[in-house]
C-alpha positions in Angstrom: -9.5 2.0 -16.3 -11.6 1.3 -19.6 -10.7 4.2 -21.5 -6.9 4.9 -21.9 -5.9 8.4 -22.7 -5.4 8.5 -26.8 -8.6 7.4 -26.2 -10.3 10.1 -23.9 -7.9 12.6 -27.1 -10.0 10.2 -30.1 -13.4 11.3 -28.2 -13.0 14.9 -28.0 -11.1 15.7 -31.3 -12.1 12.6 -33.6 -15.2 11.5 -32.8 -17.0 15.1 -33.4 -18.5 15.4 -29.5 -18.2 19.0 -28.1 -15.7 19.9 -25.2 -18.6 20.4 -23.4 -19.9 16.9 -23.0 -19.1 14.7 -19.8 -17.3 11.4 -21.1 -17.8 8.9 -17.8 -15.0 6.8 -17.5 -15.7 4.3 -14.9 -13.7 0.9 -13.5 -15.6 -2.1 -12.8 -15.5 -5.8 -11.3 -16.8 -8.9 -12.2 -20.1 -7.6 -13.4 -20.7 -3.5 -15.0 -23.2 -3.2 -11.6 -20.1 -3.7 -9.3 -18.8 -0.7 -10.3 -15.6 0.7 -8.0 -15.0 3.9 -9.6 -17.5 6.0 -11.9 -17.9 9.5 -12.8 -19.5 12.4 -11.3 -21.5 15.1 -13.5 -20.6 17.5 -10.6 -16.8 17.8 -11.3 -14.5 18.2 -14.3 -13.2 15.4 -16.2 -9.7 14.6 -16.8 -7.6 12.8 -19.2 -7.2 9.0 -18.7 -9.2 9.5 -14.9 -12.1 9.0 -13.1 -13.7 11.2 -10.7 -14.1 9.4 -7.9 -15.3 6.1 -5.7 -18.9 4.4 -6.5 -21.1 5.6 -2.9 -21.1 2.3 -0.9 -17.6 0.4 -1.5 -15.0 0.6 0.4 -12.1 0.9 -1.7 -8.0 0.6 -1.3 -4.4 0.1 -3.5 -2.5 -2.4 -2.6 0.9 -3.4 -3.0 0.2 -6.5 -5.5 4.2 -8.1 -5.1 3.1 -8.9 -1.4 -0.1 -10.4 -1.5 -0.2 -13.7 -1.4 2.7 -14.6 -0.5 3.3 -16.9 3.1 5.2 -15.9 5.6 8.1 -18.0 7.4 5.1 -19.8 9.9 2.8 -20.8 7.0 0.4 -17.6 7.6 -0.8 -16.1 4.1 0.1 -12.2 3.9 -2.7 -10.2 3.1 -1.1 -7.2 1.7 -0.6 -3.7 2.4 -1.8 -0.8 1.8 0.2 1.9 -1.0 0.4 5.3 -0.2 -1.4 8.2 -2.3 0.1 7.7 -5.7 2.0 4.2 -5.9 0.6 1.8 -8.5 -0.8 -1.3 -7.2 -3.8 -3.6 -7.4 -7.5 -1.7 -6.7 -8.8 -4.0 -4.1 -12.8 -3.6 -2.5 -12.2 -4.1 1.4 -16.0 -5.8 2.1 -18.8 -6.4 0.6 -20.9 -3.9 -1.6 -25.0 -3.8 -1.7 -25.4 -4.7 -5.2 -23.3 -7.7 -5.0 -24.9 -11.4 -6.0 -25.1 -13.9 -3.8 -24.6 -16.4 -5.9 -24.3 -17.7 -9.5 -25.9 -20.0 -11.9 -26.8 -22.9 -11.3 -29.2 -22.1 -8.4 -28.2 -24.6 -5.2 -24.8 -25.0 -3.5 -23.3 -25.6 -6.8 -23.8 -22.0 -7.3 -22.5 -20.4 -4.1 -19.7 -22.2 -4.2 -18.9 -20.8 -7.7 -19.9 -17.6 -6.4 -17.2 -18.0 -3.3 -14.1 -19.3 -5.5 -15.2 -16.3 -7.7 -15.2 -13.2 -5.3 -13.6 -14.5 -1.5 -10.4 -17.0 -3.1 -7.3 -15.7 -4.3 -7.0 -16.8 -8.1 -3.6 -18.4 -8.7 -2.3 -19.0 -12.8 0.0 -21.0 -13.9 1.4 -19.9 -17.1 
């Protein structure tokens, strides 16, 4: 989420808007045009929320203690689903139209970056 809810409170008490006006709270990837969740002008807002899916992306929660981990055989698990709810890790399930197809520098230099970025699961060490 980008806003939190103290400060969704800060906007409509603080900051002088009316209760009137629509605040959109939206959730985003790697760029603000790969946006997952956004708001809709059509229904009411609510603290610390948004209003619904981006048109186009297929979206899920998933459990993020399973992914990644490898079963017994050497197989990767890819996760499950969470039901209605449970916290977990906002996953998009294929691709979306306004993703890039690649990043800079131009060539297979960039694709690859491009790949590692959005297909490979990101591993850190701390």
């Amino acid at each position: 989420m980008v806003l939190s809810e103290s400060l969704f409170r800060w906007f409509y008490s603080s900051s002088g808007f009316p209760s009137h006006t629509h605040l959109g709270n939206i959730s985003g990837g790697t760029d603000i045009a790969g946006t997952f969740a956004i708001d809709n002008t059509l229904t009411p807002v609510y603290l610390g929320g948004c209003q619904g899916p981006s048109l186009g992306i297929k979206l899920a929660i998933y459990d993020g203690t399973v992914e990644g981990g490898v079963n017994g055989d050497g197989t990767v698990v890819k996760g499950r689903n969470v039901k209605d709810g449970e916290p977990g890790e906002l996953v998009a399930e294929g691709a979306f139209v306004n993703m890039p197809v690649m990043f800079w520098p131009p060539g297979e230099a960039g694709v690859k970056k491009y790949r590692s970025a959005y297909f490979e699961r990101q591993v850190w060490h701390v």
